[in-house]
N, C-alpha and C positions, 0 to 999 in steps of 0.2 A: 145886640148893642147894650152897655151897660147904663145905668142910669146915672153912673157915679164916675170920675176918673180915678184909675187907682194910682196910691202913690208905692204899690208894694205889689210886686209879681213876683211868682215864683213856678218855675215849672213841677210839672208833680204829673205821677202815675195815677190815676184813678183806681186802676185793679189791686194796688197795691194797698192794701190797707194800714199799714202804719204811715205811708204817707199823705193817706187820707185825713188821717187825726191829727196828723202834722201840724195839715194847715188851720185843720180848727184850734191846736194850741197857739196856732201863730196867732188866730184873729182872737182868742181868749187873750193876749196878751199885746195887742194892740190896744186892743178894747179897753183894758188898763192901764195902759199907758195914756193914751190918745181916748177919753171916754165919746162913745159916738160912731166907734167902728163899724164900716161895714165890709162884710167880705162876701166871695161866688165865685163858683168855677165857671170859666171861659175859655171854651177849645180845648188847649195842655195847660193851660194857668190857671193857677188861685191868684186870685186875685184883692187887694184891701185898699179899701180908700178910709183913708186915716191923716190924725195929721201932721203926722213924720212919713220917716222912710225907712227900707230895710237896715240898711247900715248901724241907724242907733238905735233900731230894734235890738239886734244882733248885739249890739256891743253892751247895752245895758240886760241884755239876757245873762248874758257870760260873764257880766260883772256882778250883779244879784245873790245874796246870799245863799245856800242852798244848807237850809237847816234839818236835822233830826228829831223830829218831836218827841220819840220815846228811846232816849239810848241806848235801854235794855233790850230794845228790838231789833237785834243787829238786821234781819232777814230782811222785813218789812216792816220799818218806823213809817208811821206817816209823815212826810215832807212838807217845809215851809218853805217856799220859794218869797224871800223878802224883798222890803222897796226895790226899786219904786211899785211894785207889781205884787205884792202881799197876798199872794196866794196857795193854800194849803189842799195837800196831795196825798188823798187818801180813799182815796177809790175802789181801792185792791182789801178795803176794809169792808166792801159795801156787800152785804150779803141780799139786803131787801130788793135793788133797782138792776142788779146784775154785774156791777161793778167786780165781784171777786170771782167772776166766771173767765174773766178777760183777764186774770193774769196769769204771765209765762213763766216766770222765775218763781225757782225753789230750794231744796234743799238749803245750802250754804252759801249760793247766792245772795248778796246784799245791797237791797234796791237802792239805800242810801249811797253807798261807791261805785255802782253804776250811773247814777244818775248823777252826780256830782262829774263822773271820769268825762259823761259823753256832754255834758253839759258846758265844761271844760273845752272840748274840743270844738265845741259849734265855732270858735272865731278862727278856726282853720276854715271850715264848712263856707263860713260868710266869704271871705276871698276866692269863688269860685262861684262862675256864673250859674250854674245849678245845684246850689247849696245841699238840695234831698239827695244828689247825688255823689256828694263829697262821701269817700269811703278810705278808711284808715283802720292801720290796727291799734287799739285802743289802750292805754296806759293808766295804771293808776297818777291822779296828779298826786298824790303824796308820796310816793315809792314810783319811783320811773322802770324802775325794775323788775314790776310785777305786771302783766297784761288783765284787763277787766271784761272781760266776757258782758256781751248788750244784754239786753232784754227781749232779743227775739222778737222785735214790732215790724221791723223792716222785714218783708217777703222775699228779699231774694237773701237775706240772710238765712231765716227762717227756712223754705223751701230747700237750701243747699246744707241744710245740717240733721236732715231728718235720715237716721242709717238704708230705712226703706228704697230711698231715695237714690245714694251714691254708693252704697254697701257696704259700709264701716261709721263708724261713729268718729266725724274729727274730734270731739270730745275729751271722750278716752284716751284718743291721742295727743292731747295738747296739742293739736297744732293751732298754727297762728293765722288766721283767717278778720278780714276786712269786716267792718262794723260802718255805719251809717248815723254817727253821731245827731247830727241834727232831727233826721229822722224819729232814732229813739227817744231821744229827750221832748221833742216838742209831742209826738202821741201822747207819752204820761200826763203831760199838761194839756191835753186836749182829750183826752179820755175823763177827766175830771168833771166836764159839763157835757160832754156829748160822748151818746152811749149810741152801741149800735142794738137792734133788737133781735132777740132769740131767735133762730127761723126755726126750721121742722124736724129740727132731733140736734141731740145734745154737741156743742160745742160748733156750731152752725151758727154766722151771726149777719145781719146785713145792714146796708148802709145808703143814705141814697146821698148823691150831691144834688146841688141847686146853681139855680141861673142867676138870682135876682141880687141885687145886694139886701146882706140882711145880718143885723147883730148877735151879738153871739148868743141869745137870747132866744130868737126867733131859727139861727141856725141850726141850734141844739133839736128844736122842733123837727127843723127839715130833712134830718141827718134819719130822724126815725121813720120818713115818710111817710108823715101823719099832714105835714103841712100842703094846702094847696098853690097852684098857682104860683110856684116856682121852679118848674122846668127842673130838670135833670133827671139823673138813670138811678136804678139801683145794681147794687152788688151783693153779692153773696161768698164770704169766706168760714174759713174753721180754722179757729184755734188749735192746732193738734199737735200730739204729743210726738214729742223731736229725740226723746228719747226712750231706751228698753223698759225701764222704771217706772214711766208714764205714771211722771210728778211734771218733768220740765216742759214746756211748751212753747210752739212759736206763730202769728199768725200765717198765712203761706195765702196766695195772691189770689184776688177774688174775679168771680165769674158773673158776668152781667145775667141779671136774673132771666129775662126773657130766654136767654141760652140753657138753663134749667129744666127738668125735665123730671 
């Protein structure tokens, strides 16, 4: 039972780890909104008691500026995500806390027109009653003519594009494969305060959830599984490399630790 009623549910995979940090960017940005937030997983739901609702979460998400702080960094500028929510994205800059361990995109990928394309797309996401599962192929918003490849946070994107995996690289191929808008845009923003921790060999990382309500503050804590006395499991995923060149990488769906061996 929760302590709180929440005014914001959403369902979400657990194993999946980019929509794990989903909902931490969701409650990061509740939190912002609405200061005072609290969020926790309950059964299939994230749950947040705040004091709005999903809706104009959603809508003031998709409405919020999404700035480039260094223009000359076409690959990886760090991002300003503006009013009402003033928050700056640069994580994948973080070499001391682990932040640059976690990122998937490389080469001539550019985190700035992905994350502007899927960020875009969240107010299709919102019109569907399981928004993590809203899945489309994704468009530049400036050039409707050109397709914007995610960031590999979403696992069953991530998992279905490793050659290993299906035996060819859709890649290579251009082809045109389904993306999780909401998904990858709210991870970058919830990868910003909540990190998951190294486990026992390189590119191994885990995560736990929580029971109780608790601000983004104290969640960021729980996430590492340092905090007591708020219920929930942990997981265990890998970042790994999705392609031959093994630069680009994708998270791929995590295993309840106790299941480890």
């Amino acid at each position: 039972m929760s302590l709180r009623e929440p005014s914001i549910t959403v369902k979400v995979d657990v194993t999946n780890p980019g929509q794990f940090f989903a909902c931490c960017g969701l409650l990061e940005l509740a939190d912002r909104l609405w200061p005072g937030a609290e969020g926790w997983f309950e059964n299939a739901d994230f749950c947040v008691a705040a004091a709005g609702g999903l809706p104009e979460l959603w809508m003031l998400i998709a409405a919020a500026e999404l700035l480039a702080l260094d223009p000359d960094d076409e690959t990886a500028s760090p991002l300003r995500l503006e009013a009402p929510f003033g928050l700056t994205l640069d994580w994948w800059k973080d070499e001391h806390a682990g932040g640059r361990k976690l990122k998937a995109w490389a080469g001539r990928m550019s985190a700035t027109r992905i994350a502007k394309a899927m960020k875009a797309a969240i107010v299709r996401a919102a019109e569907h009653d399981r928004p993590f599962d809203y899945a489309t192929v994704i468009y530049d918003p400036n050039d409707l003519s050109k397709k914007i490849e995610p960031f590999y946070y979403d696992s069953r994107r991530g998992g279905s594009a490793r050659p290993i995996d299906i035996g060819f690289s859709p890649d290579s191929l251009s082809m045109k494969a389904v993306a999780f808008p909401a998904v990858e845009f709210l991870c970058v923003v919830g990868l910003q305060r909540f990190r998951p921790t190294q486990s026992i060999r390189r590119r191994l990382f885990e995560y736990h959830t929580w029971h109780t309500p608790l601000s983004p503050f104290m969640a960021a804590v729980a996430t590492t599984g340092l905090a007591v006395l708020t219920g929930g499991n942990g997981y265990r995923f890998e970042n790994a490399f999705r392609t031959d060149q093994k630069k680009h990488k994708s998270f791929l769906t995590a295993t309840p630790m106790e299941n480890f061996r």
